[in-house]
C-alpha positions as a Markdown table, in Angstrom:
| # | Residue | x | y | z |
|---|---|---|---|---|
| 1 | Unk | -4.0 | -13.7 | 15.9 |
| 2 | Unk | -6.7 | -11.0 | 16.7 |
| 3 | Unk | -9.7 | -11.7 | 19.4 |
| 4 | Unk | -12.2 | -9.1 | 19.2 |
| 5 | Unk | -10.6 | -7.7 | 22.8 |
| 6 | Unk | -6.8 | -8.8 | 22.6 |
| 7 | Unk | -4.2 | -10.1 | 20.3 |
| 8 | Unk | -1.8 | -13.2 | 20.7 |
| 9 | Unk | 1.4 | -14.6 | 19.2 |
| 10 | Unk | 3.3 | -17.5 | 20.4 |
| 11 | Unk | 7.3 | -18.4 | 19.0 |
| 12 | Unk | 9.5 | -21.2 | 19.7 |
| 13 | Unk | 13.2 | -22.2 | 18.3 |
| 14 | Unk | 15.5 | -25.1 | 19.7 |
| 15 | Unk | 18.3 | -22.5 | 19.7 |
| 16 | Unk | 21.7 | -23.2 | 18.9 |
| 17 | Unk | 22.9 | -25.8 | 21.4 |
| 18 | Unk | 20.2 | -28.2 | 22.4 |
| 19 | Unk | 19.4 | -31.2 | 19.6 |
| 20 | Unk | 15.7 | -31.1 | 20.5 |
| 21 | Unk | 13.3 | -28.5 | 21.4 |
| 22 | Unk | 11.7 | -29.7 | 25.0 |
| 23 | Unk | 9.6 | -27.1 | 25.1 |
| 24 | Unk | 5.7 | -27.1 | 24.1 |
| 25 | Unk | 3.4 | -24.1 | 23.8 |
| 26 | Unk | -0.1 | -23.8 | 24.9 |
| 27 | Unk | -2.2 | -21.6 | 22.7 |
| 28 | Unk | -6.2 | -21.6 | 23.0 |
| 29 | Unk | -7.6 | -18.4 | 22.1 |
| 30 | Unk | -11.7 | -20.5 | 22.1 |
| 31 | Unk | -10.8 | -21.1 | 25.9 |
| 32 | Unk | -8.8 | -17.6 | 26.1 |
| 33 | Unk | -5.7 | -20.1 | 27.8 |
| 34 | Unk | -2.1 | -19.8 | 26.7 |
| 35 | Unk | 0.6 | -21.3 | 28.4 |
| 36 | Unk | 4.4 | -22.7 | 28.3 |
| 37 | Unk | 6.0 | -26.2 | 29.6 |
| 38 | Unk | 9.8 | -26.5 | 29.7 |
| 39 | Unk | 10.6 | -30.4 | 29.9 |
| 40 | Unk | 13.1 | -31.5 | 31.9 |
| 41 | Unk | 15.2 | -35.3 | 31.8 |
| 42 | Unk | 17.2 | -35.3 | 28.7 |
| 43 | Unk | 17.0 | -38.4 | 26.1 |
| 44 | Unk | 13.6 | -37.0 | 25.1 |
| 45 | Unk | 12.4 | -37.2 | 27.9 |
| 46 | Unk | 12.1 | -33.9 | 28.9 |
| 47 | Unk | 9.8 | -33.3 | 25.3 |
| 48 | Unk | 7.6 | -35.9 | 26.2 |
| 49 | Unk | 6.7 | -34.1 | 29.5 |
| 50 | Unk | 6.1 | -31.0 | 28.4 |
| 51 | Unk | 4.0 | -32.5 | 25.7 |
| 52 | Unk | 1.8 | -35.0 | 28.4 |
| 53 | Unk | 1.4 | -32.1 | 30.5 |
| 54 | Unk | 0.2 | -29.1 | 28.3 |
| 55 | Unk | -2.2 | -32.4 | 26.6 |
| 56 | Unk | -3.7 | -33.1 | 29.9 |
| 57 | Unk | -4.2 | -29.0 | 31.1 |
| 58 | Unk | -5.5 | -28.6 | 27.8 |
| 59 | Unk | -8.3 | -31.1 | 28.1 |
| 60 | Unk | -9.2 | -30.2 | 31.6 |
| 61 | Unk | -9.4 | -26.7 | 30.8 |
| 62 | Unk | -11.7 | -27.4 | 27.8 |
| 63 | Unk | -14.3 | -28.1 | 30.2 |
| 64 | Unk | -15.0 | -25.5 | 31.3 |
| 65 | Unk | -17.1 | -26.5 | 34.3 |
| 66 | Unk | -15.1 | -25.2 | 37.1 |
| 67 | Unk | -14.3 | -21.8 | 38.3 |
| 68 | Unk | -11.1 | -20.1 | 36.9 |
| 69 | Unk | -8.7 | -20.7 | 40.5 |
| 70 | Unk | -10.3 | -24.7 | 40.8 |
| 71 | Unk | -10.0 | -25.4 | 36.8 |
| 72 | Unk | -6.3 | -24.6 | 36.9 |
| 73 | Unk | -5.8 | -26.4 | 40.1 |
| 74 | Unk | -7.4 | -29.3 | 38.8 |
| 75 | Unk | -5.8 | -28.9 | 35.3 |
| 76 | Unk | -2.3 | -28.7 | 36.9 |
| 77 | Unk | -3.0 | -31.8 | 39.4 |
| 78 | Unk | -4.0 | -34.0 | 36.0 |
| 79 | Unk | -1.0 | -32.5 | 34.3 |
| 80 | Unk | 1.3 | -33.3 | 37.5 |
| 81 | Unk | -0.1 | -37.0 | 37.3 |
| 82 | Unk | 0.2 | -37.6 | 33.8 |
| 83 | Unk | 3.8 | -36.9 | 33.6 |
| 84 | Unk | 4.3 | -38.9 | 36.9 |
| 85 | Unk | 2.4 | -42.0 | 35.8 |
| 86 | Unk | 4.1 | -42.0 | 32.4 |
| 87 | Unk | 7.6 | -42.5 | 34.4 |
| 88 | Unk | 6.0 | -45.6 | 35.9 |
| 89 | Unk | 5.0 | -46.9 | 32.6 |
| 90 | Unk | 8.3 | -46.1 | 31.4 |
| 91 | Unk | 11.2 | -46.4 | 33.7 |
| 92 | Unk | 13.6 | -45.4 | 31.3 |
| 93 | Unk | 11.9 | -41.5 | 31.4 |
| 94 | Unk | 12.5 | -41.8 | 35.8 |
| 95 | Unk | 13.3 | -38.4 | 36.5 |
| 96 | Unk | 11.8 | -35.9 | 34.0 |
| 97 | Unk | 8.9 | -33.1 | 34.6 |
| 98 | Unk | 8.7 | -29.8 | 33.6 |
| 99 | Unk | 7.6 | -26.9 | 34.2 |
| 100 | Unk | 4.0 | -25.1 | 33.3 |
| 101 | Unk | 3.3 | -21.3 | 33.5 |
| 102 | Unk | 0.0 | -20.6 | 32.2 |
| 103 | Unk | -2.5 | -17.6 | 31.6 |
| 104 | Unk | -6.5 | -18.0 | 32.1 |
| 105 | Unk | -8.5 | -14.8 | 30.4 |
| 106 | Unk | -12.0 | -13.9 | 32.4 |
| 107 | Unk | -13.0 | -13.5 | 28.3 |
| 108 | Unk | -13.0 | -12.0 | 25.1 |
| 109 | Unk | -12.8 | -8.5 | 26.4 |
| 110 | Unk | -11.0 | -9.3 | 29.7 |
| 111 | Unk | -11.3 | -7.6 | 33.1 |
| 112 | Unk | -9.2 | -10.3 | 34.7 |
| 113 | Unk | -7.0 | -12.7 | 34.7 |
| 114 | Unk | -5.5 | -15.7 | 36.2 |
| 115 | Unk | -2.6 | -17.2 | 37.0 |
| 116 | Unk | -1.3 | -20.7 | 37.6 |
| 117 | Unk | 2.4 | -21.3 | 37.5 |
| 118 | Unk | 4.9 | -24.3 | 38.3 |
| 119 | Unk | 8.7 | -23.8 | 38.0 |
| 120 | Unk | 11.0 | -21.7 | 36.4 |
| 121 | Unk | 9.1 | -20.3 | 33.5 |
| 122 | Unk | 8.1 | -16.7 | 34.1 |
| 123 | Unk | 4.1 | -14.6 | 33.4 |
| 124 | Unk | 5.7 | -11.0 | 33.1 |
| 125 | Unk | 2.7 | -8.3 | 32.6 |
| 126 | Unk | 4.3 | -4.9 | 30.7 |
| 127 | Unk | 1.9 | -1.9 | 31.8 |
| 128 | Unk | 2.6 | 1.6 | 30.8 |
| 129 | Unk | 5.9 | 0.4 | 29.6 |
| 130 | Unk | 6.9 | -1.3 | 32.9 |
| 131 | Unk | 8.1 | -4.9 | 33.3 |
| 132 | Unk | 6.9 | -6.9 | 35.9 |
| 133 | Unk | 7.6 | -10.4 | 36.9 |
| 134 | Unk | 4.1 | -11.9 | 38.2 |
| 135 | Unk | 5.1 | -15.5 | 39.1 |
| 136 | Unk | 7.7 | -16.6 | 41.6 |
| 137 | Unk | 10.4 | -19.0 | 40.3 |
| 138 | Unk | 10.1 | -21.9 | 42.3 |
| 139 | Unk | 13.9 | -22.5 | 43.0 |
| 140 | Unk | 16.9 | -22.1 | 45.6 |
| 141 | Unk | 18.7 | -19.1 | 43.7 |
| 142 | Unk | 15.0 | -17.4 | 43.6 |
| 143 | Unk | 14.7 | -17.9 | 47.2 |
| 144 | Unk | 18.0 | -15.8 | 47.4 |
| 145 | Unk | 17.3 | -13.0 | 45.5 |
| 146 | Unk | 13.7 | -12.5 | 47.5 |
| 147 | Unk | 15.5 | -12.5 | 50.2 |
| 148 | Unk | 17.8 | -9.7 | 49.0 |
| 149 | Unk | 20.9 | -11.7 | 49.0 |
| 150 | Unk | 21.5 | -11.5 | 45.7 |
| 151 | Unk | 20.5 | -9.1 | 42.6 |
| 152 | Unk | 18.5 | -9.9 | 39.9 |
| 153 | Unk | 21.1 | -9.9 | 37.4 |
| 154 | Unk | 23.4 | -11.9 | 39.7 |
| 155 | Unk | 20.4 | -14.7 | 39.9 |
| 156 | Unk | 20.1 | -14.6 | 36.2 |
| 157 | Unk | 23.9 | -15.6 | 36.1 |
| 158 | Unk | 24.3 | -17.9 | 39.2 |
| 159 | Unk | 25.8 | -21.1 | 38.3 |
| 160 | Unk | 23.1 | -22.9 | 40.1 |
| 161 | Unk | 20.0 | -20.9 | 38.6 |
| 162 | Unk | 18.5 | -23.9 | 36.8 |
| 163 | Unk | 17.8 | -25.8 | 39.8 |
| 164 | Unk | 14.1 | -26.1 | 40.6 |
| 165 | Unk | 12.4 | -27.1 | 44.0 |
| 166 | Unk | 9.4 | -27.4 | 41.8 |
| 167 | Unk | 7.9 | -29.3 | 38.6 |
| 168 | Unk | 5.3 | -31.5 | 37.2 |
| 169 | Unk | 6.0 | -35.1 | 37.6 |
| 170 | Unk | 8.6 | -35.4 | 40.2 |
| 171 | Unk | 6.4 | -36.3 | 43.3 |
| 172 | Unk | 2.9 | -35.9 | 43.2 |
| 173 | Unk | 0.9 | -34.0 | 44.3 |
| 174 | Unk | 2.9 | -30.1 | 43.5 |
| 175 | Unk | 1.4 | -27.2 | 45.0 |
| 176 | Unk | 1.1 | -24.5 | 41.9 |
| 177 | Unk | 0.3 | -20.9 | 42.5 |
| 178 | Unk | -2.4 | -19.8 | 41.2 |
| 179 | Unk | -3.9 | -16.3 | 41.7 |
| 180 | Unk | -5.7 | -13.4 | 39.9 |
| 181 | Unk | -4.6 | -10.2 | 38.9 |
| 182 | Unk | -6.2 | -6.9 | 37.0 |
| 183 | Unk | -6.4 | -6.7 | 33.6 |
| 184 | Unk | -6.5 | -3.2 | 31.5 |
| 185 | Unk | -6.8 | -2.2 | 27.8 |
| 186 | Unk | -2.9 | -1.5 | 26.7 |
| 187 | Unk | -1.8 | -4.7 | 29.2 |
| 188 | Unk | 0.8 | -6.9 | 27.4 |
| 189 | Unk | 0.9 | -10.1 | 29.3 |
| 190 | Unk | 4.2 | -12.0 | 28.2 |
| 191 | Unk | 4.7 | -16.0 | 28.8 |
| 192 | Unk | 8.3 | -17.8 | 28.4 |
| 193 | Unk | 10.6 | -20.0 | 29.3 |
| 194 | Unk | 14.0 | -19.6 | 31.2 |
| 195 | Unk | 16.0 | -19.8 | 27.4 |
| 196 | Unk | 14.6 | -16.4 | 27.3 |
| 197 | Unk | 14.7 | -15.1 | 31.2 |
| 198 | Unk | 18.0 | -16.6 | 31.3 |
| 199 | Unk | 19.7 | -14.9 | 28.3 |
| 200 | Unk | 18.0 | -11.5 | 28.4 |
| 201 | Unk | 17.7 | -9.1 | 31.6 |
| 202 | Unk | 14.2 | -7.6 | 32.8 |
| 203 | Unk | 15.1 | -4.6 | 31.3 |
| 204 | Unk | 16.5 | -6.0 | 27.9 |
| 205 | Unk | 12.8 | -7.7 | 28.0 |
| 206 | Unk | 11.6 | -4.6 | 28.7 |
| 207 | Unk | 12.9 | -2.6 | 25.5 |
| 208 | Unk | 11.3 | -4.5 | 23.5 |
| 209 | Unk | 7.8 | -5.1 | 25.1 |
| 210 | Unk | 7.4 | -1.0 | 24.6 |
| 211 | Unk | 6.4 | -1.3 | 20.6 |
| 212 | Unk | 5.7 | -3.3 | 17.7 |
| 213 | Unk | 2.8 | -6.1 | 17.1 |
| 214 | Unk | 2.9 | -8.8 | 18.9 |
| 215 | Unk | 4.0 | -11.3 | 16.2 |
| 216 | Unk | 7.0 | -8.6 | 16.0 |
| 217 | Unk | 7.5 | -8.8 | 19.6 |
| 218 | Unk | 7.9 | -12.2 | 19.8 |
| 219 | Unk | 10.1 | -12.5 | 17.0 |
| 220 | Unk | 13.0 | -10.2 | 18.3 |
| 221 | Unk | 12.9 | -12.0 | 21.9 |
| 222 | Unk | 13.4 | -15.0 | 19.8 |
| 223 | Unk | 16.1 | -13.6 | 18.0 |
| 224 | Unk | 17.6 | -11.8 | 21.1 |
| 225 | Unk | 17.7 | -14.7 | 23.2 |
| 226 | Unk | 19.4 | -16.6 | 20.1 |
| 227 | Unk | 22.2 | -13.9 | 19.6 |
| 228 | Unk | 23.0 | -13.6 | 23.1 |
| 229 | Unk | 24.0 | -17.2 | 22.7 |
| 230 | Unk | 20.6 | -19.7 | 22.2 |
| 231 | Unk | 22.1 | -21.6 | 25.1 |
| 232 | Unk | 18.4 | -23.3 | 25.8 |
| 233 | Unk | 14.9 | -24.0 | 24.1 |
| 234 | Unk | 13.0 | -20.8 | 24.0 |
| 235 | Unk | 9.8 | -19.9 | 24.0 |
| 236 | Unk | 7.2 | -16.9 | 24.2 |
| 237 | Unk | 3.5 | -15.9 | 24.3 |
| 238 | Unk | 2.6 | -12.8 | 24.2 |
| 239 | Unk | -0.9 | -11.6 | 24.9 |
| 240 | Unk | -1.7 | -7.8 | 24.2 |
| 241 | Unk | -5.1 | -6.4 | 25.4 |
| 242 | Unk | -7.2 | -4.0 | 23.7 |
């Protein structure tokens, strides 16, 4: 879809393992938001999650009273609670969350944008045909590779990668990140989930982030993250200004 200063696609697919797809995409080009939730808790659980969360960010974010940093902070804290107080209603959901990695636009023809972010799902911006990885995963093996014990590649393939220290739902209240960063024309702004960080490398990302439309772009991750296995939901938005 075409907004008179950027373009955005969004593509999901349960992949080839996982009965249900827990994962639930945030698109709203009126409120220049898009986003991604992975639900976590299996039985369905982890669906419902993702879908209470990215319901409540959504309808805080309509609002559109607050300033961009406070709107997300708020929208993530209502997000957080919803998934928490569902659990209560429903003991047989205890344990599920998810994760929520979203992307604010200053507007139409944007200068700026922001950032809030919870979990394992990823904000990568591709500029001048560089990848880069704007969010932090919030988990142990991330910790690791910061610190420089291990490589990326070796965190994308450690056995313990899909442990988070983070997520909406688990204990009230998270602390999200949220920040801003620089926007310019030619900026592709990619959103996913860990079924696509976690069967493609930065650099496999990369290729194809370099060409193509964005609905093109998001098909072949799709499709790449599939044929490398489609061991997990997965998930992209793609956001291309100018």
């Amino acid at each position: 879809m075409k907004t008179p200063g950027y373009r955005h696609h969004c593509a999901t697919h349960v992949g080839w393992v996982r009965p249900v797809n827990e994962d639930t995409l945030i698109e709203c080009p009126e409120n220049h938001l898009f986003g991604v939730c992975d639900g976590m808790g299996g039985h369905a659980a982890g669906e419902v999650a993702s879908d209470l969360a990215a319901t409540a960010f959504r309808r805080v974010m309509a609002g559109g009273v607050l300033p961009p940093a406070s709107a997300l902070r708020e929208a993530i804290r209502q997000a957080d609670e919803a998934v928490y107080r569902d659990q209560v209603a429903h003991p047989a959901r205890k344990g599920m969350g998810t994760t929520l990695s979203a992307l604010l636009l200053s507007g139409p023809a944007p200068e700026e944008a922001w950032i809030g972010h919870v979990g394992d799902s990823r904000v990568y911006r591709c500029r001048n045909q560089k990848l880069d990885q704007l969010t932090t995963d919030h988990s142990p093996v991330f910790r690791l590779y910061r610190k420089g014990l291990l490589s990326k590649e070796q965190a994308r393939r450690h056995p313990h990668k899909h442990l988070v220290e983070q997520a909406l739902g688990l204990s009230p209240p998270v602390e999200a990140d949220v920040f801003a960063v620089d926007v310019r024309a030619g900026d592709l702004f990619l959103l996913c989930t860990d079924g696509l960080s976690d069967q493609l490398g930065d650099g496999e990302i990369e290729d194809v982030c370099r060409s193509g439309s964005v609905r093109a772009m998001a098909r072949h991750l799709v499709q790449a993250a599939n044929f490398k296995g489609g061991l997990d939901n997965v998930s992209v938005v793609l956001v291309q200004i100018g």
